[in-house]
C-alpha distance (Angstrom), angle and dihedral (degrees) to the residues before:
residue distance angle dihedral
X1 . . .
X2 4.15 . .
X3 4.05 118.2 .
X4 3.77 88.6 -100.6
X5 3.80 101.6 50.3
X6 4.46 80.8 49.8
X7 3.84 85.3 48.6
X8 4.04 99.3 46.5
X9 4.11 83.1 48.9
X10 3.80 87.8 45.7
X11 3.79 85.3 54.5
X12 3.45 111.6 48.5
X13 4.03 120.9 131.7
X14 3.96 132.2 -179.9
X15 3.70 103.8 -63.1
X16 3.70 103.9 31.9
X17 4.04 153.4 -29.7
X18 3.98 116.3 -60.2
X19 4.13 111.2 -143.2
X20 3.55 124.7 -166.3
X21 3.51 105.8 -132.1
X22 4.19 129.0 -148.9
X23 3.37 100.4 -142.7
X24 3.96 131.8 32.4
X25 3.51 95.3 -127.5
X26 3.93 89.8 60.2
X27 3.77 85.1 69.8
X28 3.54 106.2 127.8
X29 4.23 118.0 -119.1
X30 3.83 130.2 -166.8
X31 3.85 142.7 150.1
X32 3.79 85.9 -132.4
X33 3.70 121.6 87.7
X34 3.99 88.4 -155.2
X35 3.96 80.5 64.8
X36 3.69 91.7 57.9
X37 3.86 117.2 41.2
X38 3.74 131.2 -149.3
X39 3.59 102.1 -78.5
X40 4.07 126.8 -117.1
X41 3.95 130.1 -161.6
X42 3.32 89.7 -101.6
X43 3.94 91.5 67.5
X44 3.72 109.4 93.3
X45 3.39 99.7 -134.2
X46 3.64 95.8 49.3
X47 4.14 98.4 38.4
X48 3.84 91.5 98.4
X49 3.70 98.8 51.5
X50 3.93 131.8 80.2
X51 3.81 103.8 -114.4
X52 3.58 94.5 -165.4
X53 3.41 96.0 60.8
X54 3.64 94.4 48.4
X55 3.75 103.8 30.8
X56 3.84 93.5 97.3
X57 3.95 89.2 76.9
X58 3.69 98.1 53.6
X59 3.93 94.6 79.9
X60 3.65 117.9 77.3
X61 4.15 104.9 -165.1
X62 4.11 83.4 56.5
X63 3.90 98.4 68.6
X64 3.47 127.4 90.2
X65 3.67 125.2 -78.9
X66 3.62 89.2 -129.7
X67 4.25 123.8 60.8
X68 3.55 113.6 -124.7
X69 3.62 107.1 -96.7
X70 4.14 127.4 -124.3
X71 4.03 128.6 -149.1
X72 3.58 114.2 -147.6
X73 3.58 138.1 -158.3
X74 4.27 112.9 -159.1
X75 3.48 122.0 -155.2
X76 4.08 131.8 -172.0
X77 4.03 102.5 1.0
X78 3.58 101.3 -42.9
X79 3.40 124.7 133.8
X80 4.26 152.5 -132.6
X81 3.47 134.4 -152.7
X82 3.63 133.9 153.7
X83 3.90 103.4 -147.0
X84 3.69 130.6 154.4
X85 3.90 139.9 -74.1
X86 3.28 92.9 -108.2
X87 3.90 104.5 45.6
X88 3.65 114.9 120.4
X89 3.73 99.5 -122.0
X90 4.34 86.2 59.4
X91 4.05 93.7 59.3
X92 3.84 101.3 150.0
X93 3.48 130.1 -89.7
X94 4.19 97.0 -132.6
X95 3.86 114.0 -51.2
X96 3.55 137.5 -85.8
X97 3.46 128.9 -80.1
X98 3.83 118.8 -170.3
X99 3.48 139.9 41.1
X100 4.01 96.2 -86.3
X101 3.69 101.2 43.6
X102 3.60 83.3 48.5
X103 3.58 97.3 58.9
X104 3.56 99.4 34.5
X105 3.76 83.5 64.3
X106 3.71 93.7 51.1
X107 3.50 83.1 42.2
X108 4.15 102.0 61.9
X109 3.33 133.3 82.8
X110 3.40 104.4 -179.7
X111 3.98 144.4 35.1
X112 3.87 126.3 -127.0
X113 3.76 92.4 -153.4
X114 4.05 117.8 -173.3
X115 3.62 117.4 -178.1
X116 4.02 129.6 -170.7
X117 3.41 107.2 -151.7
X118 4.42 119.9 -121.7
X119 3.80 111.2 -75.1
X120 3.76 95.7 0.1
X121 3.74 120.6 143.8
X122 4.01 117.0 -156.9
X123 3.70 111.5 -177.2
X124 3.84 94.5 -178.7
X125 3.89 116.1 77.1
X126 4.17 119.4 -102.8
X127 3.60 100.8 -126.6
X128 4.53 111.7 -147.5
X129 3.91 100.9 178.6
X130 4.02 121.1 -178.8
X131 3.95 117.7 -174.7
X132 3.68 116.5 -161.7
X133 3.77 122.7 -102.1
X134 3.92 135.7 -168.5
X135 3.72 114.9 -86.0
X136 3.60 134.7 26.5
X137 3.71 117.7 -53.4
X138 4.30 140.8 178.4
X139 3.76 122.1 -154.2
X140 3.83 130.1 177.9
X141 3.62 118.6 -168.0
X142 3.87 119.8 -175.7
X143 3.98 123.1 -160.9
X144 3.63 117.3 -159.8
X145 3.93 123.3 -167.0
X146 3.37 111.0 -170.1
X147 4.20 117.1 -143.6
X148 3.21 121.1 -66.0
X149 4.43 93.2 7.0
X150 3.28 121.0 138.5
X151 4.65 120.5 -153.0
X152 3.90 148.6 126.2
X153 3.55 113.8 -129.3
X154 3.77 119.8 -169.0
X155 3.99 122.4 -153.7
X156 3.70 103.1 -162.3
X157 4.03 122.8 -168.3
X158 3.89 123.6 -165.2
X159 3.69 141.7 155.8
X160 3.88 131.1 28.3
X161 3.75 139.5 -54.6
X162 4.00 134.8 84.4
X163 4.08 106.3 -80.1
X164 4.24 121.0 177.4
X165 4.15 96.9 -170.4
X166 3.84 122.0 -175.8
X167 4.21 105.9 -153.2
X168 4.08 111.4 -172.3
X169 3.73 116.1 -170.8
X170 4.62 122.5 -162.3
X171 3.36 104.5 -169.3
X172 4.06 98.8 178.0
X173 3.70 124.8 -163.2
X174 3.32 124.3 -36.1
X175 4.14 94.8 -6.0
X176 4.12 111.6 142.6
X177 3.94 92.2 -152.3
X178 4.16 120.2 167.0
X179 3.67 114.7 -166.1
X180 3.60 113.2 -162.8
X181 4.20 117.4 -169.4
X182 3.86 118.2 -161.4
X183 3.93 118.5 -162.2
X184 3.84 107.2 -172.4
X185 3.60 100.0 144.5
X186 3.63 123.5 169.8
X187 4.45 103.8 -99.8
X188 4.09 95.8 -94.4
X189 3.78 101.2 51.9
X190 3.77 121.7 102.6
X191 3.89 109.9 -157.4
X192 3.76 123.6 -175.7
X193 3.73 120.3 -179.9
X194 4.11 130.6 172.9
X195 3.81 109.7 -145.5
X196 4.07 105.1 -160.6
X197 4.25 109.2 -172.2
X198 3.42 133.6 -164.6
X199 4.04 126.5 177.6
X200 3.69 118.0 -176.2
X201 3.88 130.1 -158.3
X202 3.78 119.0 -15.6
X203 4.22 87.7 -19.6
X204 3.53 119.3 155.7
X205 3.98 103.4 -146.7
X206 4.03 122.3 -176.6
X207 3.49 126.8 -160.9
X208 3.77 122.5 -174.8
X209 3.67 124.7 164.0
X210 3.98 124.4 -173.4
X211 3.79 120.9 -164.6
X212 3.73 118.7 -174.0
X213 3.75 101.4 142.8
X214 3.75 148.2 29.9
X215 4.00 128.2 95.8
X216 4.28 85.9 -111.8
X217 3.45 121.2 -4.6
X218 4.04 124.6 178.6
X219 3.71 122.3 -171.4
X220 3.88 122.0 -178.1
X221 3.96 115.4 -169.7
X222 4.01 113.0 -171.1
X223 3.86 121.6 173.5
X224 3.41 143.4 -168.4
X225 3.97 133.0 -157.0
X226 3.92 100.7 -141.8
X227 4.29 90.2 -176.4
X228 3.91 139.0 4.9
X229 3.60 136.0 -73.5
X230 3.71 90.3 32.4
X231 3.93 121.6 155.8
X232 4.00 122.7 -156.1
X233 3.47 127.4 178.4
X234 3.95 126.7 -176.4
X235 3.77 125.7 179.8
X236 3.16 127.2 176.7
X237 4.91 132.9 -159.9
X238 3.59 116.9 -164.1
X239 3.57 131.6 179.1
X240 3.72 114.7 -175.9
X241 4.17 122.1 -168.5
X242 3.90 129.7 -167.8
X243 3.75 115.8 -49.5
X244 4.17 94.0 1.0
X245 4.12 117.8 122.9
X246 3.81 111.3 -155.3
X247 3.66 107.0 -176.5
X248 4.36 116.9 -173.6
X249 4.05 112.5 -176.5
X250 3.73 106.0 177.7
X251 3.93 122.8 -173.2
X252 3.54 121.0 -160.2
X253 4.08 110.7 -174.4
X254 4.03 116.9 -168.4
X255 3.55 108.8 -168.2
X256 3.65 99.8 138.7
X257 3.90 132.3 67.4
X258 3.85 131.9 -90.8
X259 3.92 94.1 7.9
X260 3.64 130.1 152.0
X261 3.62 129.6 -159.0
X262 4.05 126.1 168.1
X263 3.93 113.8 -167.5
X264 4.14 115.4 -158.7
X265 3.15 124.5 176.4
X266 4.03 129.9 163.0
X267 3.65 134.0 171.3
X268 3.66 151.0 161.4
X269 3.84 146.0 -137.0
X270 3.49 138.1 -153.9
X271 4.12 130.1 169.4
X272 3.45 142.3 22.9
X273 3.71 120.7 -32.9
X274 3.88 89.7 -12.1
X275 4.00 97.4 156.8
X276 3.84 123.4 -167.2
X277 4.26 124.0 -175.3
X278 3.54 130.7 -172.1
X279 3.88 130.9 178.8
X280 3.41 118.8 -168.2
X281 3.73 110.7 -163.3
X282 3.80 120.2 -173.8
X283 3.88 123.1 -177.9
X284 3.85 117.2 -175.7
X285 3.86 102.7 -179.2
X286 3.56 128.9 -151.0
X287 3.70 93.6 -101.9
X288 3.85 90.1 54.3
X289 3.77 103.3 93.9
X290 3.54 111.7 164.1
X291 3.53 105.6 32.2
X292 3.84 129.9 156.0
X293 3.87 112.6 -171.4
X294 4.00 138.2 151.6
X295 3.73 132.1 178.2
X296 4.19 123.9 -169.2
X297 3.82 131.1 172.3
X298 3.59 126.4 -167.5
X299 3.63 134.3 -168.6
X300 3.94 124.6 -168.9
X301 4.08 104.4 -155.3
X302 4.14 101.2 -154.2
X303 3.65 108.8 172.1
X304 3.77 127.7 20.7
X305 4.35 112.0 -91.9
X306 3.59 105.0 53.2
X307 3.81 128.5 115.8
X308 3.84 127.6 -154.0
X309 3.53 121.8 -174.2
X310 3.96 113.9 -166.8
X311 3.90 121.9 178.7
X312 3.52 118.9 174.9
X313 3.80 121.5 -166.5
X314 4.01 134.2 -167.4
X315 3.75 124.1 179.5
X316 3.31 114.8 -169.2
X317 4.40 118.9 -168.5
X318 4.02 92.1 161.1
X319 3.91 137.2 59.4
X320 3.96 96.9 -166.1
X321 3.43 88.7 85.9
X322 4.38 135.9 148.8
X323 3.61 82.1 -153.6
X324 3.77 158.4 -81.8
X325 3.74 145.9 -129.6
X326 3.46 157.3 143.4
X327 3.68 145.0 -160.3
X328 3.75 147.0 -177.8
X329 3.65 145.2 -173.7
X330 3.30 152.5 169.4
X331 3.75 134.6 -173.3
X332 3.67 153.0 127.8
X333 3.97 130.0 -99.0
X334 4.17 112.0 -25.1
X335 3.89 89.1 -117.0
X336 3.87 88.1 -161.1
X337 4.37 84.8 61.0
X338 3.62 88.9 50.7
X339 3.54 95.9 46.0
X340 3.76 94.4 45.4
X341 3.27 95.3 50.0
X342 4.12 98.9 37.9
X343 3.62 84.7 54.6
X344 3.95 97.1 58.1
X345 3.97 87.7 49.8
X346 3.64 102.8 -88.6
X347 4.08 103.2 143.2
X348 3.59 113.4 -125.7
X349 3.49 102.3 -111.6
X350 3.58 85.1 52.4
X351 3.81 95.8 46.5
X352 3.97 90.5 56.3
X353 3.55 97.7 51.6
X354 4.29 90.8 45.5
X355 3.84 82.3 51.7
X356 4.02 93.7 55.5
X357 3.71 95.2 34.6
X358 4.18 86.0 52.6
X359 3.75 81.0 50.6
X360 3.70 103.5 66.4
X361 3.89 98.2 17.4
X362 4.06 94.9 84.1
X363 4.04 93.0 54.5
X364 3.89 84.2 41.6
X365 3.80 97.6 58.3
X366 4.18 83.1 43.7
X367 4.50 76.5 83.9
X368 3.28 102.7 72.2
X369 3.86 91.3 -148.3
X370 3.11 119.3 116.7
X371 3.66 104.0 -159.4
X372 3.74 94.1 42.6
X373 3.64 89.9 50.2
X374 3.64 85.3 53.5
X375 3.59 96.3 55.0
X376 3.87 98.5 48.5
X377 3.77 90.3 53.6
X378 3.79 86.6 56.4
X379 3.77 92.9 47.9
X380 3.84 88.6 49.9
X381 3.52 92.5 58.6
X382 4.42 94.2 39.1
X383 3.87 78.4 56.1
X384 3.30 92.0 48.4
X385 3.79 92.5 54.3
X386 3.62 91.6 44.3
X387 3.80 92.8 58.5
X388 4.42 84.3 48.1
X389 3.53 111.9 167.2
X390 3.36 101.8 -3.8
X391 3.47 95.0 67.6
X392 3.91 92.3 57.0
X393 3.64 101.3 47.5
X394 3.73 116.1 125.8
């Protein structure tokens, strides 16, 4: 018997066998929750997170009959519809691959499908908000651009209540599509949500996702490059207080030629036990010659208590490659900014809060909404405030 067949026995739970796979791309995927089993700490993709604060989601037959319902604001000549899981225009965007996007899918019985039409151009932002209700809910919300289309659209999440959320993104040929994700969520809720990507030829796909709030929120963002010369960008804000777990896994899979994909992601943490994780995976296949990719995370420490985990991954299958690279850090005040700035008169206080405004404000500008932009900046500094002196001890 090898180490990992001992290990997958070792790691066995309820409704099936846990393996530790080699290779990220080994992970298995299925639209069946049988396929996927309730996960222990022993699973590597789960050994970061807080089970019991997450484990209600990982039953199907306990969420609500009803899916958790959105209210959206078009812009330009796009278009809603709520239409079902099975409708042709909702075929999925590659298939889950952990216990909660599993069951969110088993979980839905409906789609929120927006669609920009072919060579549209919307300049003002498609707003997607979900407030938080009582109970356990799913949702799945598919965004469609259309080739050569051009929007922002903005999932926004607010209030209370325990929400696992599947959101699929087609963004066909030539589409310039930036999908922006907001998690402000009232301090109890628990939100997990499985992002699945795909950019086709020559598409220019954004990603950004923002999480301020939430008692434990999980987001998992996997993508696929379904042509060449595709370009996909995710970045990623959080700002975690006392007590909260704010856990980003993105997956970026190269397995077609002359792609490009830059993943950013920054964050920082303030309080006791406040815990932050981020995987990076990166995958650049054997098929993928030509690729240029980079991932970096970045964690800002601010008070003493918090916990950031930060694991950045590269897989490389090809050596006729642009290039490849990752980095991580994480660290307390850049004395050199403080000094720089104390020295030209800035007070200190002052100085520390410039320095963590600086911090987030270049990912911030990466929206291109004004307003938005706006808004984060304020909730920066409102965090800021929350953290009050602790945050500007020496």
């Amino acid at each position: 018997m090898t180490i990992a067949d001992t290990m997958a026995r070792k790691h066995s739970h309820g409704e099936g066998t846990q393996h530790t796979y080699s290779s990220r791309a080994d992970r298995p995927t299925s639209f069946d929750p049988a396929d996927i089993p309730v996960p222990t700490r022993h699973a590597e993709d789960w050994r970061f997170t807080p089970l019991r604060r997450i484990d209600a989601l990982f039953e199907p037959k306990d969420y609500s009959a009803v899916n958790c319902p959105v209210d959206v604001t078009l812009a330009g000549n796009a278009t809603f519809e709520v239409v079902g899981m099975d409708d042709d225009r909702v075929a999925p965007v590659l298939a889950p691959g952990d216990r909660t996007g599993v069951v969110s899918w088993a979980a839905a019985r409906e789609t929120n499908l927006i669609e920009i039409p072919a060579d549209s151009k919307i300049d003002e932002p498609i707003m997607v908000s979900t407030a938080g209700t009582d109970g356990l809910q799913s949702q799945r919300i598919y965004v469609r651009a259309h080739t050569g289309s051009e929007a922002v659209v903005v999932l926004s999440h607010s209030g209370s209540g325990k929400l696992n959320q599947t959101v699929e993104v087609d963004a066909q040929d030539g589409a310039k599509l930036t999908v922006v994700t907001l998690q402000e969520w009232d301090r109890d809720a628990i939100h997990a949500s499985n992002h699945r990507l795909r950019a086709g030829k020559e598409t220019e796909l954004r990603h950004i996702v923002i999480s301020f709030g939430g008692d434990m929120v999980r987001i998992c963002t996997d993508t696929e490059f379904a042509a060449p010369r595709g370009r996909i960008e995710l970045y990623g804000l959080y700002y975690v207080d006392e007590g909260q777990h704010l856990e980003h896994r993105p997956y970026i899979a190269h397995t077609q030629p002359d792609c490009y994909s830059r993943v950013t992601y920054k964050g920082a943490l303030q309080g006791e036990d406040a815990h932050s994780v981020w995987v990076g995976d990166c995958l650049i296949g054997e098929d993928a010659d030509g690729t240029d990719t980079y991932e970096l995370n970045r964690n800002l420490v601010l008070t003493q208590g918090p916990k950031a985990d930060s694991v950045p991954n590269l897989e490389i299958e090809n050596g006729e490659i642009e290039g490849a690279g990752h980095a991580s850090a994480t660290g307390r005040f850049d004395d050199e900014q403080l000094f720089y700035l104390m020295s030209r008169g800035v007070p200190e206080m002052e100085a520390r809060r410039l320095v963590v405004r600086g911090f987030f404000a270049e990912l911030i500008n990466e929206i291109g909404v004004p307003a938005i932009q706006d808004h984060l900046m304020e909730s920066v500094e409102e965090e800021l405030q929350r953290g009050g002196s602790l945050v500007f001890d020496k």
